[in-house]
N, C-alpha and C positions, 0 to 999 in steps of 0.2 A: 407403745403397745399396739399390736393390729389387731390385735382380737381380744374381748372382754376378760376371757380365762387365760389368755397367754399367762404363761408362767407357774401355771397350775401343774401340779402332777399327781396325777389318780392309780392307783394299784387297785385293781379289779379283779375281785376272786370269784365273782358272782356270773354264771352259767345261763344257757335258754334265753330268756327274753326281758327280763324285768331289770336286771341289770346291766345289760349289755346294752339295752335301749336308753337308761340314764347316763350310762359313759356316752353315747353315740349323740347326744345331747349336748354334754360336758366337750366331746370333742370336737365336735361341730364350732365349740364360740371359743377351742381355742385349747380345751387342757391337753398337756400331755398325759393318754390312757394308754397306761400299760396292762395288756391280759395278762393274767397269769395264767396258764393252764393248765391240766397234767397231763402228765408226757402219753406220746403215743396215741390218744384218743384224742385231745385236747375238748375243751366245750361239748358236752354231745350233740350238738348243736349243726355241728361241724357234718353230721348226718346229712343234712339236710342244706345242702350248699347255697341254693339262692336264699333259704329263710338269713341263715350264717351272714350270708354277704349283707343282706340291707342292718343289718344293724352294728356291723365291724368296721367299717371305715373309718381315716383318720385314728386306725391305732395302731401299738405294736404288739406283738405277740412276743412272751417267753415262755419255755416248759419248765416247770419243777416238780420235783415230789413233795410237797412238803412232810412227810411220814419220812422224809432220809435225813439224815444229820445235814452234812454238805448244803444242801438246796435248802432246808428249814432256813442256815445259818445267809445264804446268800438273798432268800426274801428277807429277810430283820437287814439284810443291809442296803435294800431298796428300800426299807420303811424309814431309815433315816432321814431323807433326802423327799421323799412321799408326804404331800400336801391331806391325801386323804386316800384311806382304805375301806372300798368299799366290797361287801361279800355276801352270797345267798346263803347258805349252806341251811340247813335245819337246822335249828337253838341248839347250843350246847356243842356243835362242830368244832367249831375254831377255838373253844377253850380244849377241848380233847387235842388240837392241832396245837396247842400254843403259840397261837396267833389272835388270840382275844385285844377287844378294847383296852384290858387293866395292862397287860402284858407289853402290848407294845406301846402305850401312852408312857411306860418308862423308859423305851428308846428315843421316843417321839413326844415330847410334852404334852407339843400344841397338835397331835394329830386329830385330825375328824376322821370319825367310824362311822360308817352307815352299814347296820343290817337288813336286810330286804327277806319278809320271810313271810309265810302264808296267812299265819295267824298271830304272828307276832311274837315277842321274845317272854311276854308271859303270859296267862290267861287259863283258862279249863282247856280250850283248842290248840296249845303252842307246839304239840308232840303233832297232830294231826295231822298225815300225808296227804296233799290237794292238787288240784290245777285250777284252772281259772274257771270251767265253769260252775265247779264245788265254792268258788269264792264267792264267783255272784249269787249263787242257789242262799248259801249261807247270809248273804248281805243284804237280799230280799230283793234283788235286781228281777228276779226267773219267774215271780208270783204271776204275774199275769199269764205266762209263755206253760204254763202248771199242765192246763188242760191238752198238749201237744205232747205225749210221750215219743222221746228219740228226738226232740228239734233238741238243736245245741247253738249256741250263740254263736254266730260267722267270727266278733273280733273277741278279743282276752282283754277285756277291756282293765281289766282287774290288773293285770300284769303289766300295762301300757299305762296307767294309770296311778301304777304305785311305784316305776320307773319315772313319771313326772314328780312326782310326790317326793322321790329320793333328789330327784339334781337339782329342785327347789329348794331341800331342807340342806342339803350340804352348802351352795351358794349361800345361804343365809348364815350357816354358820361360818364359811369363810369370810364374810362380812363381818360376822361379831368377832373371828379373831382380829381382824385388822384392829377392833374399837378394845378387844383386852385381854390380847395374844391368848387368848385360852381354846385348846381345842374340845372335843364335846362327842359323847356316844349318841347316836340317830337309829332309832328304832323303826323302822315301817314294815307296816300289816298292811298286804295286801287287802284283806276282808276290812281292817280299819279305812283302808284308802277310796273301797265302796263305798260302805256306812256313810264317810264324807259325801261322796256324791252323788248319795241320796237327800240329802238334807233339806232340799224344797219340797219332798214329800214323807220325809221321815220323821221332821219338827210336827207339824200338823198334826200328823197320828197321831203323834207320843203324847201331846198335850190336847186329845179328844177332838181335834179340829177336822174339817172337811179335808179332803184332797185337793190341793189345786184346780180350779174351776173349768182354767181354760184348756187342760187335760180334756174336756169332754164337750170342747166345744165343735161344733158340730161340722165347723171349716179347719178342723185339726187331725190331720190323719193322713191316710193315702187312698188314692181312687184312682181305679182301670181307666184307661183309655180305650179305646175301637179298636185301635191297633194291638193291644195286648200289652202295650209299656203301660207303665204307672206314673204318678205323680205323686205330689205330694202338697197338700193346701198348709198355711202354718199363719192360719187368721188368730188369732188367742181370743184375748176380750175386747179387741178396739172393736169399734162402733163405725169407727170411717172406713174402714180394709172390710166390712161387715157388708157396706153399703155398696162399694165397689164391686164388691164382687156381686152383689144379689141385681145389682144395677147389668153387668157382665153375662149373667146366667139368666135375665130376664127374671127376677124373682122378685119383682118390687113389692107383693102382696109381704114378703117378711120383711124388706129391710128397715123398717123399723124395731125390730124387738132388739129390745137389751141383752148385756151379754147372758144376766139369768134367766133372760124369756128364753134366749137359744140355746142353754145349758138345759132345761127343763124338757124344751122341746126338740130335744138333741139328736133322739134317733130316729125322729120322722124327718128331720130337715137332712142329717145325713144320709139317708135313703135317697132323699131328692136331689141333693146333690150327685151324688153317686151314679145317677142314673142318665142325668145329663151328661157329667161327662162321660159318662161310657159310650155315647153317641157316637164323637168328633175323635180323630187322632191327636195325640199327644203335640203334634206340629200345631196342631189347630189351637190348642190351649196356649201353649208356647209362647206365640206369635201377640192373642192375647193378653194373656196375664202380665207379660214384660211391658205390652204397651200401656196396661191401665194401672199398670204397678201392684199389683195384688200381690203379697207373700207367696210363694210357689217353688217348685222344684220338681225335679225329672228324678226319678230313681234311678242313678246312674250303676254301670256295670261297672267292673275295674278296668276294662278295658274303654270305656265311655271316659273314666277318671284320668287314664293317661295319655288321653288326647285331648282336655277338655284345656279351649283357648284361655281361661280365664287362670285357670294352674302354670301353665306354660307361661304364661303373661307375666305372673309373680314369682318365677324364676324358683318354681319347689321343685323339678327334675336337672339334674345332671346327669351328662356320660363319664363314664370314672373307666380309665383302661384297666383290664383287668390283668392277673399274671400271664394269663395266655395272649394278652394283645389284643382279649377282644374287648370293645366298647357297649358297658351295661347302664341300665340308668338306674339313677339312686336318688331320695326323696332326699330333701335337705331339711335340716330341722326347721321349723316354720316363722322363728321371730326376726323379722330384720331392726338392725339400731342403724339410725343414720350416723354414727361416731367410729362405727366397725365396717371395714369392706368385708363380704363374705368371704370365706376363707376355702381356700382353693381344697377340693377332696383328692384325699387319696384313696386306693383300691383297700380289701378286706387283706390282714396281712397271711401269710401261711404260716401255719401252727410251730410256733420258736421262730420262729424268723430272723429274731432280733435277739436269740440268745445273746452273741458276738457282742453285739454294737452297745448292750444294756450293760453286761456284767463286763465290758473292755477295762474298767477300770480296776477291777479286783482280777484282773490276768485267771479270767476263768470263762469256759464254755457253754 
């Protein structure tokens, strides 16, 4: 095997971002991801041609209707053969399509199902139509962001998030089939895949507890530079990165207090910090903070990100030729295994592509 998923093969019904980013995952370490699409339009996704490309590579495209007898009949004959069917659609879709969990587990025994839906396959919310930043609002991510009417969250983290959350849960189940060939329905809620990843301030709440300390501590935030970039300090509770830096910024009158004296005293020392650095250039901290090791970071732009030597270094961009011959670059999934050489990318396929080559075996188009 060259690749961890070699041998894998995924049928993808799921549209936009949340599942196409779990195949693009999947494909990455190796399955074989087949889109399925519908005809003519394919993905509406496909609108939007560079968002399209970064998460399509390493698959193939076919068109079906699944609403026409013919093409219904010619997906149940990819689900044979189909390791795992994954699909967005809103609750109750694919049973109205007959292409449900129950349905095709009698073609397919051991198949694994994953749904990817907003609020999940049951609940008061399952009917509810969303995007991502209705998920974080709902998930409790937006509470602070409350007092900004009209700001909206730059990433989908909800969507990006509960695409991790699916190609973890299906690996896991392809793993309990190997131990008792049994395959398995996978539910994921985007707003449940939040909830999750609020958990170090969500436990606390629920059970009358404070909020995390070093949330408010007073070297935890971002602060101006002279030049107008920003930074970002990420001291928490230690005591030694506390002292470093108060030793850095000449502040030896505090570095002694504890992490609850500096929680306490939190918005008078972050005033003072703030104020220092807003002196010096961002180069000036830089230079600093690297050499006395302080927690720190540059708020970088996206274009900062795709030149930044230390991304480049860990080999997370590639050029992938596109159909037109021209050379784009594409993020590669982030895990390296020293047992797997990474696996060479292909370009985003075009919508059917692969009718031919997919259905060659049943002498159909």
């Amino acid at each position: 095997m060259k690749q961890p998923l070699e041998g894998v093969t995924v049928l993808s019904l799921a549209e936009q971002l949340p599942g196409p980013y779990a195949t693009l995952l999947m494909a990455d370490l190796g399955a074989n991801v087949i889109q399925v699409e519908r005809p003519v339009t394919g993905d509406p996704a496909r609108a939007f041609p560079e968002f399209f490309a970064a998460v399509s590579r390493n698959k193939r495209s076919v068109c079906l209707d699944l609403k026409s007898p013919v093409d219904h009949n010619r997906f149940l004959e990819l689900v044979k053969t189909a390791d795992v069917v994954l699909e967005g659609y809103s609750p109750g879709t694919v049973a109205r399509l007959g292409i449900d969990y129950e349905t095709l587990r009698r073609i397919k025994s051991d198949l694994i199902y994953a749904s990817i839906s907003g609020f999940g396959q049951y609940g008061p919310y399952r009917d509810r139509p969303a995007h991502d930043i209705s998920y974080q609002s709902v998930a409790g991510l937006l509470a602070d962001d409350a007092r900004e009417p009209g700001k909206a969250p730059t990433l989908p983290i909800g969507d990006m998030s509960s695409a991790v959350f699916a190609a973890y849960s299906v690996v896991c189940a392809l793993f309990s089939r190997e131990r008792t060939g049994a395959g398995t329905y996978i539910d994921v809620s985007v707003s449940d895949c939040l909830v999750s990843l609020i958990s170090p301030l969500l436990v606390p709440a629920m059970n009358g507890a404070p909020t995390l300390s070093f949330l408010k501590s007073p070297a935890y935030g971002m602060f101006a530079c002279a030049d107008g970039k920003t930074l970002t300090l990420s001291i928490a509770h230690e005591d030694h990165f506390w002292k470093i830096l108060c030793e850095a910024l000449d502040l030896d009158n505090f570095s002694d207090l504890t992490h609850s004296e500096r929680v306490h005293e939190s918005e008078k020392l972050r005033s003072i910090i703030a104020r220092i650095i807003s002196r010096e250039p961002l180069s000036k901290w830089s230079d600093m903070f690297v050499g006395k090791g302080i927690p720190w970071g540059p708020i970088n732009t996206l274009e900062d990100v795709a030149n930044d030597p230390h991304f480049k270094s860990r080999g997370v961009y590639e050029l992938i030729e596109n159909a037109d011959g021209v050379s784009e670059f594409h993020v590669r999934q982030p895990v390296k295994f020293s047992a797997y050489p990474e696996r060479a990318l292909t370009r985003p396929p075009g919508l059917g592509e692969h009718n031919r080559e997919i259905f060659r075996n049943t002498n159909e188009k």
